[in-house]
C-alpha positions in Angstrom: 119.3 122.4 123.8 121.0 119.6 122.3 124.3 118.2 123.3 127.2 119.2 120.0 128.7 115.8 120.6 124.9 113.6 119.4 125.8 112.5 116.0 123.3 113.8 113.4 120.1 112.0 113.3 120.2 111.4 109.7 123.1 109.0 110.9 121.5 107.2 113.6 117.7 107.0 111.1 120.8 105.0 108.2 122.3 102.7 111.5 118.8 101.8 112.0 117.6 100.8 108.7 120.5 99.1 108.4 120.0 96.6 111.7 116.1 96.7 111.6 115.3 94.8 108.6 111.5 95.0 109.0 110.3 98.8 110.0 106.9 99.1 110.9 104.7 101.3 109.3 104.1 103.0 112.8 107.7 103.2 113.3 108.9 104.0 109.7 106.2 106.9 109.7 109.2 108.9 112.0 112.5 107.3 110.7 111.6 108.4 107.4 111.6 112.5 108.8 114.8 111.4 111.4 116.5 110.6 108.0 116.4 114.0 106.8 117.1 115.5 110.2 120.5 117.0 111.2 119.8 117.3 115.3 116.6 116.8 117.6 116.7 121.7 117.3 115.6 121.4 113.6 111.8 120.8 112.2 110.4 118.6 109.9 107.2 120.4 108.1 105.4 121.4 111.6 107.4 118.8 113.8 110.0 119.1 115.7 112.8 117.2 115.7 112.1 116.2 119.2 108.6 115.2 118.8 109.7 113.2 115.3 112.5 111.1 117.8 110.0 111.0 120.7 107.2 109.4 118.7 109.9 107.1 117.2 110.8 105.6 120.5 107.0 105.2 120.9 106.8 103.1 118.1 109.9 101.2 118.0 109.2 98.8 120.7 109.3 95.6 118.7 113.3 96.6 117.6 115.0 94.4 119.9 119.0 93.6 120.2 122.0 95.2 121.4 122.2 97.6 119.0 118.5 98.3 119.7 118.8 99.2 123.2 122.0 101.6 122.7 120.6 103.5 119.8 117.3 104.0 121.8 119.1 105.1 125.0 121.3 107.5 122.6 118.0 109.1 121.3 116.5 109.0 124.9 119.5 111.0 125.7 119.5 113.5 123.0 115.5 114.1 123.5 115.8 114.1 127.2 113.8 111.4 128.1 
């Protein structure tokens, strides 16, 4: 169950683009779903939200910075990890 105060992930996906000028593939392959994504409860196709910001996190080690490490601790948050 997700936390009413986590802003929507369609939010955070937009922050990230913004400060991450050159997205993976591996990593782009889950903010392009986040982007579409109201809160870690809905489902993307046969994903859940979760698992879409979990495998994110994965594959967003090379997104370094400030902002870097508070966004992933927000999503580590919502996701419980």
């Amino acid at each position: 169950m997700s936390d009413q105060t986590n802003r929507p992930l369609y939010k955070i996906a937009a922050e990230i683009r913004r400060d991450w000028v050159k997205v993976p593939p591996s990593a782009d392959a889950y903010l392009i779903p986040m982007a579409q994504l109201n809160s870690v409860d809905d489902d993307y196709g046969f994903d859940s939200g979760r698992s879409v910001v979990r495998y994110f996190l994965i594959n967003a080690s090379t997104w370094k910075g400030e902002k870097a490490r508070a966004i992933k601790s927000e999503l580590k948050s919502m996701v419980g990890a």
